[in-house]
C-alpha positions as CSV (number, residue, x, y, z in Angstrom):
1,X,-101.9,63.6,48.9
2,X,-100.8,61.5,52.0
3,X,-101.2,63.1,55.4
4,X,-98.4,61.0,57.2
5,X,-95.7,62.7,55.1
6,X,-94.2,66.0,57.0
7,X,-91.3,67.9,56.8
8,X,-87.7,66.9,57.6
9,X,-84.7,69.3,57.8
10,X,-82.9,66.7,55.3
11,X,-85.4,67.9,52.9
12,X,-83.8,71.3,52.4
13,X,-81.2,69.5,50.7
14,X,-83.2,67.7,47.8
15,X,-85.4,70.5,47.5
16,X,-81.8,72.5,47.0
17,X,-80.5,70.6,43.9
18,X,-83.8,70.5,42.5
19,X,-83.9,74.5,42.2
20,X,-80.6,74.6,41.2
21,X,-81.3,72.7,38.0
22,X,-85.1,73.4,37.7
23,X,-87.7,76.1,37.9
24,X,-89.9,76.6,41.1
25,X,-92.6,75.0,39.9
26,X,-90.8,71.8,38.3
27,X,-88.7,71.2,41.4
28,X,-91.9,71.1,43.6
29,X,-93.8,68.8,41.6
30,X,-90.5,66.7,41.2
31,X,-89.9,66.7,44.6
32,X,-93.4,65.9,45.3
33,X,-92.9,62.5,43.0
34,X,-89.8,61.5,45.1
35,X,-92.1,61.4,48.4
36,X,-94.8,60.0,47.0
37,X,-93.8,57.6,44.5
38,X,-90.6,56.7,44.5
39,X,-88.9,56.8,47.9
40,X,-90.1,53.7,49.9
41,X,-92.6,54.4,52.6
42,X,-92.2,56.0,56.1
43,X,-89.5,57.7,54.7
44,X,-90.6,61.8,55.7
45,X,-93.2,60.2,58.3
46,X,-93.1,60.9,62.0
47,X,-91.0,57.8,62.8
48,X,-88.9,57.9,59.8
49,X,-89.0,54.1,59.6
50,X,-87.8,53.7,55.8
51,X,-84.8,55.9,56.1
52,X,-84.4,54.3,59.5
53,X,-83.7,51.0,57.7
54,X,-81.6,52.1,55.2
55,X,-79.6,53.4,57.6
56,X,-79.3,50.3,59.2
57,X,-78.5,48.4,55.8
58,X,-75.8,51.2,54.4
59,X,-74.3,50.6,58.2
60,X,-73.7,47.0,57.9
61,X,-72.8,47.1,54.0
62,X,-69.9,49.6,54.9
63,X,-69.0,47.0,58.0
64,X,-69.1,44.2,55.3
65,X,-67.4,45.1,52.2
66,X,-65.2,48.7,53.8
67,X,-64.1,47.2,57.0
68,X,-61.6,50.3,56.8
69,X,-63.7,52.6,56.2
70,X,-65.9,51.6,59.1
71,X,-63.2,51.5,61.3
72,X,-62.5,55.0,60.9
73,X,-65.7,56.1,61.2
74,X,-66.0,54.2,64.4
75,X,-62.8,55.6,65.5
76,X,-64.7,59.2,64.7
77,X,-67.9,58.2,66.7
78,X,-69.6,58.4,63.6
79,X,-72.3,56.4,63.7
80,X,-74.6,55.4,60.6
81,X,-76.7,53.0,62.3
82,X,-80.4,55.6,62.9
83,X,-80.9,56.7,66.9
């Protein structure tokens, strides 16, 4: 249905839980609805924009409201802010 959507590696692990509590054919057409309809756009497109925000939210929430948290990832070099 939309041509911008393609595949991701992080796809593997929806598609994953899906099979592990549904049939083939249920967790395709359920995992079809989540990249269509529900997750926000430019999520699985070639620039990845909606994930690319998020990222950038989730990174400034933990920085907000788990100072610690972020800290210690920091102190990891692990970075949640996208590339």
């Amino acid at each position: 249905k939309n041509p911008e959507l393609g595949y991701c590696q992080s796809m593997n692990f929806i598609a994953a839980a899906l099979l592990r509590y549904c049939d083939e054919e249920s967790a395709f057409w359920i995992l079809c609805s989540l990249l269509e309809d529900i997750l926000p756009e430019g999520y699985y497109t070639r620039n990845m924009v909606g994930i690319r925000v998020d990222m950038l939210v989730l990174n400034s929430l933990v920085m907000r409201y788990l100072p610690n948290l972020h800290k210690h990832l920091s102190e990891h070099n692990v970075d949640l802010s996208p590339v």
